[in-house]
C-alpha positions in Angstrom: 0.0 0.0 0.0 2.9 2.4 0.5 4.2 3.6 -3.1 7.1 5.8 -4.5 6.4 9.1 -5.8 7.4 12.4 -7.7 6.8 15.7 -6.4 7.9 19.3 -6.2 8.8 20.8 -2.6 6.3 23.5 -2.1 8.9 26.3 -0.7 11.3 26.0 -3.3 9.8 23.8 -6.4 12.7 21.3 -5.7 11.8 17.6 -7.5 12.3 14.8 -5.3 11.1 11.2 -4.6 9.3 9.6 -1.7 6.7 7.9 -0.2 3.6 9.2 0.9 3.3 9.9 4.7 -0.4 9.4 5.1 0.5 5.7 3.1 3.2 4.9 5.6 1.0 6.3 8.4 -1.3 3.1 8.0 1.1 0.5 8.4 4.1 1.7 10.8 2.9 4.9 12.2 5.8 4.7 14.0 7.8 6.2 10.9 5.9 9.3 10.6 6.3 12.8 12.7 4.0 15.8 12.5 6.1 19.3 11.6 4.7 21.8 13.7 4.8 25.8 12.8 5.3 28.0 15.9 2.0 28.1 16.8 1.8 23.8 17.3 0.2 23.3 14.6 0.6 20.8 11.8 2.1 22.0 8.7 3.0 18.5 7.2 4.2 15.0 8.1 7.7 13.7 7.9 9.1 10.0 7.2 11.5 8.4 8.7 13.4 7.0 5.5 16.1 5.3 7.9 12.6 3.1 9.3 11.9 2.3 5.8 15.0 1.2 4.8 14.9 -1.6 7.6 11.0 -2.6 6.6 12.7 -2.9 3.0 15.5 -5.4 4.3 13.3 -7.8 6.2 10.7 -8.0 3.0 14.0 -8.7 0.9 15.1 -11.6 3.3 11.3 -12.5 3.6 11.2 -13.0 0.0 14.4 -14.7 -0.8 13.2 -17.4 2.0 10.1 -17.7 -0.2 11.7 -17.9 -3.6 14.4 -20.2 -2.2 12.1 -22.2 -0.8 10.0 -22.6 -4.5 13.1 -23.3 -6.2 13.8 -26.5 -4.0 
């Protein structure tokens, strides 16, 4: 459910790639932190890539078990 993205950074048109926070929200919220303004209130939501990375390792190792295991 969580897929990679193109988009343009609002404050300076920057292109980048991603995942959607609201998409990683529903599996490991965990990963995701509000950004707060100075008043405490929500501008946006930020990933934590690092988090990602490690889902993206296990599901690598889950599916070489699997593949492994159809090959024998």
């Amino acid at each position: 459910s969580i897929k990679g993205i193109h988009f343009k950074w609002n404050e300076d048109d920057r292109k980048d790639i991603g995942v959607l926070a609201q998409d990683v929200e529903k599996v490991a919220p965990e990963l995701v932190r509000p950004i707060l303004d100075g008043d405490g209130k929500e501008m946006h939501k930020a990933v934590n890539y690092n988090g990602i990375v490690a889902m993206l390792v296990e599901a690598v190792k889950e599916l070489t078990a699997r593949v492994e295991e159809l090959e024998a």
